[in-house]
Every structure is written in C-alpha cells, then in structure tokens.
C-alpha positions in Angstrom: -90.2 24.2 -23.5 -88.5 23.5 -20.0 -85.3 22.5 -21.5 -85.2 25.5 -23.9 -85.4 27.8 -21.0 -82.8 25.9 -19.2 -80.9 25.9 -21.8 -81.1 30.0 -22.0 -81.1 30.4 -18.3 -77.3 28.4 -18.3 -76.3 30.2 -21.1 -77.4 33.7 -20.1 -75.7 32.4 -16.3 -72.1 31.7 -18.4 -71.8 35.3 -20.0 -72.2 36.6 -16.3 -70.0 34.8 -14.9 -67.1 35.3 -17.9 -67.5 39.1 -17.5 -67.1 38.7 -13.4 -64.2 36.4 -13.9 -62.8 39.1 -16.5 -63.2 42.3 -14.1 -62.4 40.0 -11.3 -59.0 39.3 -13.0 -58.4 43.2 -13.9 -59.5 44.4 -10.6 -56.7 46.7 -9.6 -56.9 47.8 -13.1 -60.6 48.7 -13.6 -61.0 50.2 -10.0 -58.1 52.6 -10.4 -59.8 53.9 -14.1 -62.7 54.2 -12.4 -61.7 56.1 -8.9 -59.9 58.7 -11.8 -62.9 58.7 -13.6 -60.5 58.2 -16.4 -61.8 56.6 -19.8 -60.8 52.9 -20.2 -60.5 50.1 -22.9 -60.4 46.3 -22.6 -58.5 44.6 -24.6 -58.0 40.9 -25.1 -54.4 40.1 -26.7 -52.7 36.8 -28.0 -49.6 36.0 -25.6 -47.0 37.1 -28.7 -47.9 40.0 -28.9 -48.1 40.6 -25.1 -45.4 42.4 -23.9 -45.8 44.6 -27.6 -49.0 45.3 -26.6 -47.7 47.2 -23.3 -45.5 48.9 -24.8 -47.9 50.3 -27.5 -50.5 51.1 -24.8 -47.7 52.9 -22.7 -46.9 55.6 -25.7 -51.0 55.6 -26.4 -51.8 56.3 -22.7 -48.9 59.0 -22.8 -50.3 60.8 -25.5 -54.4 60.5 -25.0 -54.3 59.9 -21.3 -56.6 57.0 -22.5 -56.2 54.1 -20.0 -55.8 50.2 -21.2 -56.6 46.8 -19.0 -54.7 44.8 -21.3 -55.4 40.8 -21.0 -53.4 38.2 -22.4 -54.0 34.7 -23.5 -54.5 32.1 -26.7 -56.4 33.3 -29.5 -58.7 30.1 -29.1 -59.8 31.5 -25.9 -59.9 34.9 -25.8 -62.5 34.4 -29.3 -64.6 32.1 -27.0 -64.9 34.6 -24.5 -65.7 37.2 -26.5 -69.0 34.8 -28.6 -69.8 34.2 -25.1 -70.3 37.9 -24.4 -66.9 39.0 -22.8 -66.7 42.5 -22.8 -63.7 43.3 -24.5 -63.2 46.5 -27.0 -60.3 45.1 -29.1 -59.2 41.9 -29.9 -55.5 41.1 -30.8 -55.6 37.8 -32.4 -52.1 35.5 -33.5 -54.4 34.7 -36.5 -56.8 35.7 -39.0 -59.7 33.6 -39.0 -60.8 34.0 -35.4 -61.0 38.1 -36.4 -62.6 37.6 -39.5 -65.1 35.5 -37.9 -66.2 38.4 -35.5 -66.8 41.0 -38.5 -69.7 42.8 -38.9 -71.3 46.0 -41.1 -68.6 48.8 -40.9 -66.5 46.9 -38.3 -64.1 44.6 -40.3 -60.1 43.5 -38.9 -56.9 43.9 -40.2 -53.7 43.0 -40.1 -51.3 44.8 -37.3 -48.3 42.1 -37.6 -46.8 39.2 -39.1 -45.3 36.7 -36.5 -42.1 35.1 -37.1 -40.7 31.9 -36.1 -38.0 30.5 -34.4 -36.2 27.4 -32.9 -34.5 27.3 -29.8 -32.7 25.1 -28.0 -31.0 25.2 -24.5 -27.4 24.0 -25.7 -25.3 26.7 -26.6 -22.1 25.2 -27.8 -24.7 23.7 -30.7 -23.9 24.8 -33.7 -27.6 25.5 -34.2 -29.4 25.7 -38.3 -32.9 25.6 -38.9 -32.9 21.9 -39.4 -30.7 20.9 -36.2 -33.9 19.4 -35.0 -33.6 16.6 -37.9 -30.3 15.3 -36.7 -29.8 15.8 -32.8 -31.1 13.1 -30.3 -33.5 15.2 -27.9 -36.2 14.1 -24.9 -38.6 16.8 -25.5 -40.1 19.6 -27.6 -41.5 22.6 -26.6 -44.6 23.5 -28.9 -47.2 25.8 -28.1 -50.9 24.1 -28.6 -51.8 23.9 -31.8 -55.3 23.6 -31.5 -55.4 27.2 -29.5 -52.4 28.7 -30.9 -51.6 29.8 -34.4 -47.8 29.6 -33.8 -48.3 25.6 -32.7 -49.9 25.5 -35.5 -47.1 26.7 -38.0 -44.8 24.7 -35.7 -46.3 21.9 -36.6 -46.2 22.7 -40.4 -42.3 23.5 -39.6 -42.1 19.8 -38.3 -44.1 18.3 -41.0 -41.7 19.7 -43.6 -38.4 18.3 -42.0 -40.4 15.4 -42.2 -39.8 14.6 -38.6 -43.7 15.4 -37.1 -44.9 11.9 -36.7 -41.3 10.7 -35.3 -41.3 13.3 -32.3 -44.9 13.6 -31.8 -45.0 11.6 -28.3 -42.2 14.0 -27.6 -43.9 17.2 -27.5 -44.8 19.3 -25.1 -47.6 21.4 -25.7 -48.6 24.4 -23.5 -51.3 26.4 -24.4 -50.4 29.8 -25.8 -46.9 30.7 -27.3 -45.7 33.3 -24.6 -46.5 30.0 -22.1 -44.4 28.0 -24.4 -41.8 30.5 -24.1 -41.7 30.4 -20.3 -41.4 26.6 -20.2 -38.3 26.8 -22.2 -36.5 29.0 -19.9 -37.2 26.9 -16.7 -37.6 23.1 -18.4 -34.9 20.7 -19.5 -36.5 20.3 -23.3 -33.7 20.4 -25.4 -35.6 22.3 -28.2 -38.7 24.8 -28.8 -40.0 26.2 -31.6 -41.1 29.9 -29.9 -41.8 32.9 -31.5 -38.9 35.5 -32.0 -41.0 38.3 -30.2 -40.1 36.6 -27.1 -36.6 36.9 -27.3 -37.0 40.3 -28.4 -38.9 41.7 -25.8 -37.0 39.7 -22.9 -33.5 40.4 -22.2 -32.9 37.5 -19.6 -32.9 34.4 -21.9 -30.6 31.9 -21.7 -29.9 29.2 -24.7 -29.9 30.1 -28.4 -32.4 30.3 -31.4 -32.2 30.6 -35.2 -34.7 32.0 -37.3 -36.8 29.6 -39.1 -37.0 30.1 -42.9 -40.5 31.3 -44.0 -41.1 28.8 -46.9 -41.6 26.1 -43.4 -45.0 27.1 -42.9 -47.8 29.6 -43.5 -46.9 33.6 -43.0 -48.6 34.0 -39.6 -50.3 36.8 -40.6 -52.3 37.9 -37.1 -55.3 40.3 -37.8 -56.8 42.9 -34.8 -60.8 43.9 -35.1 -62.7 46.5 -32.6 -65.4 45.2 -31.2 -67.5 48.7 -31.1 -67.0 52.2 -32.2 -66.8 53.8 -29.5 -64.3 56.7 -30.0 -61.2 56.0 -27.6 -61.8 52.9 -29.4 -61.5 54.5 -32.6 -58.5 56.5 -31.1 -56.2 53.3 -30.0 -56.6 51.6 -33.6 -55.8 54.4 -35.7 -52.9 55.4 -33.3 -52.2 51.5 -33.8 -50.8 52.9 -37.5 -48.8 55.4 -35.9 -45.3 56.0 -36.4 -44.6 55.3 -32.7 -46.4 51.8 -32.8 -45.2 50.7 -36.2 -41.6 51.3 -34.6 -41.8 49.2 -31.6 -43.7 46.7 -33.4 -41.0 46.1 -35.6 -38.4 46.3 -33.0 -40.0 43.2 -31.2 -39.8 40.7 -34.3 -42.7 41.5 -35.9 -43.1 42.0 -39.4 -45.8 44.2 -40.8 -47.8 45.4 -44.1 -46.3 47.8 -46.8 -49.1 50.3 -45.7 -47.6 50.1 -42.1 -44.4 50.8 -43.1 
C-alpha cells in the first residue's frame, strides 16, 4: 500500500515539475500573453518543422491576434512530455505513430507535411550523387538519433539500402533531433550528414552542398499534427493550418504535403 502511494506521489511530483520546467522555459513568452491578457496556445513542435512552424504562427497571429509559445524538440520527447501531463495544445510530430497514439473520441491527427531527405557533405568541389557516401573515404556521419527522431530513422533505412549501415555504424554521430543534426553540420568537421532539406530551406547561411535523396531509400516521412483539446483558438490555428497562406510556406520550406492541401 506504501509503495503504491509512493509510487503516485512521485509520479503526480514529475507532471509538476515537467509543466514548471515548460513555463519556466517559455517565460518571456507566457508572461507577456498574459500582461496583454491576450489568448495563447502551446505548442510542442519536432525540430524540422521548427523554423516552419514560426513562420506559420507569424501569418496566424497576424490575422487572429491569437498568440503562440512555440517549443521545439524530438518527437520522442515532446510525446513523453505530453503522457506525462505537459500542457501543450498541439503537437507537431516528424511522425505518425507518436500522434496516433495520443487519439481520442472526436480528436484524431493528420497529416500537415511530408519530410524530405537529403545528404550533405561539407566538400564542395565533390561532385556530390545520392550514393557518394558508398564511395568516398569519410571520418564521420552526421545522423540525427534514430531512436527519438523519425528522420534518423529513415537515415538509417537510406544507409541500409546502399548497403553501407553496418560498415560506418562506429562512424556516426548521432544528436538527438534533426534541426540539432543540422547545426552540427555547419560547425563540425563530419564530412557527411544526412539532414532534412527544410533546413537548408529555411536557412540562408549554409555552407557545403546536399543532393536530394531519392524517395524509394526509405519510408515517405509522413509527419502527422493532433490537438490536444478543443478549445476554440485551438480549433482556429489547425483549420487556418489548411489555409492557403500555410500550405504556401510549407511548401516553400521542403515540405511536401497531401492532395487535399494542395
């Protein structure tokens, strides 16, 4: 009986303490909503679709005056917050299994974009194809984690199809999320990463070279958003999420998406 209320009390203890470390995080954020009494919405986002995701809440903000504390971060971890009681309103996910997984009733996800893949490497007299990676003598490997990230994960299919996985495996180096993966690349000597193409889309001050990796390589990386309530400036961000406006700079930034969202 002791340890079962232990066990609550600790549990109960963690949600706290997520939610403090969350508002703690968005401070500036959350305290300026609230000194405007202005309406707010939390949402947790997957690092590639980031800098999307700001752009999107920009032109929402514009239009509903409708204020966002957007939080990035891997899929793996933002859906372990949120069983463990963060209080996010929308969840942004590089996948669909962590979103399906949350659905209940009349709140179900769906998917806002389809990731695309890419390898990069820092040498820019290379005369870089898809497969380069097969043939070129490299230290490193940039690879975001695939146990977090969906885009390690369809890095690692990539790999596994050239054949080449188990060879460079001791090579790779594996930050958590993709957008983290991205950032290594730029300041790291790895000769190659395999980074989404978001990244180079939505920052202008790259330096090396990339090629797009052919979609047969690995899974479509279809990533799925779900609302976490229905409350209705909650209702109001994902139907303006089909808008015109946010179909355009979704697709601007590498992204593919549905035939409905066309």
């Amino acid at each position: 009986m002791i340890t079962k209320l232990l066990y609550h009390f600790y549990k109960t203890m963690f949600k706290k303490i997520i939610i403090i470390l969350i508002i703690v995080c968005c401070n500036y954020s959350v305290s300026y909503a609230a000194n405007k009494k202005s309406p707010i919405i939390i949402v947790a986002v997957a690092s590639s679709f980031y800098n999307t995701t700001l752009e999107i809440a920009s032109l929402f903000y514009k239009k509903t005056k409708i204020k966002t504390v957007i939080i990035k971060g891997s899929s793996g971890k933002h859906y372990a917050q949120i069983i463990n009681g963060a209080p996010f309103d929308i969840f942004f996910s590089a996948d669909q299994k962590r979103p399906k997984l949350l659905e209940k009733n009349n709140i179900k996800s769906r998917i806002y974009a389809i990731g695309k893949l890419i390898l990069w490497t820092n040498d820019d007299s290379m005369d870089l194809k898809y497969d380069s990676i097969k043939y070129e003598k490299f230290n490193h490997i940039i690879i975001a984690n695939e146990k977090l990230a969906p885009y390690g994960l369809a890095a690692v299919e990539y790999l596994k199809k050239l054949k080449i996985f188990d060879k460079i495996i001791h090579k790779t180096l594996k930050p958590e999320n993709i957008l983290a993966a991205f950032s290594l690349s730029q300041t790291n000597n790895a000769k190659f990463a395999i980074l989404s193409l978001s990244d180079f889309k939505t920052d202008k001050k790259t330096i090396g070279q990339y090629v797009i990796i052919p979609q047969n390589f690995y899974q479509p990386i279809r990533q799925n958003v779900i609302a976490l309530n229905e409350k209705k400036n909650v209702k109001l961000f994902m139907n303006f999420l089909r808008s015109k406006d946010a179909i355009t700079v979704i697709k601007k930034n590498g992204f593919g998406v549905m035939p409905h969202d066309k």
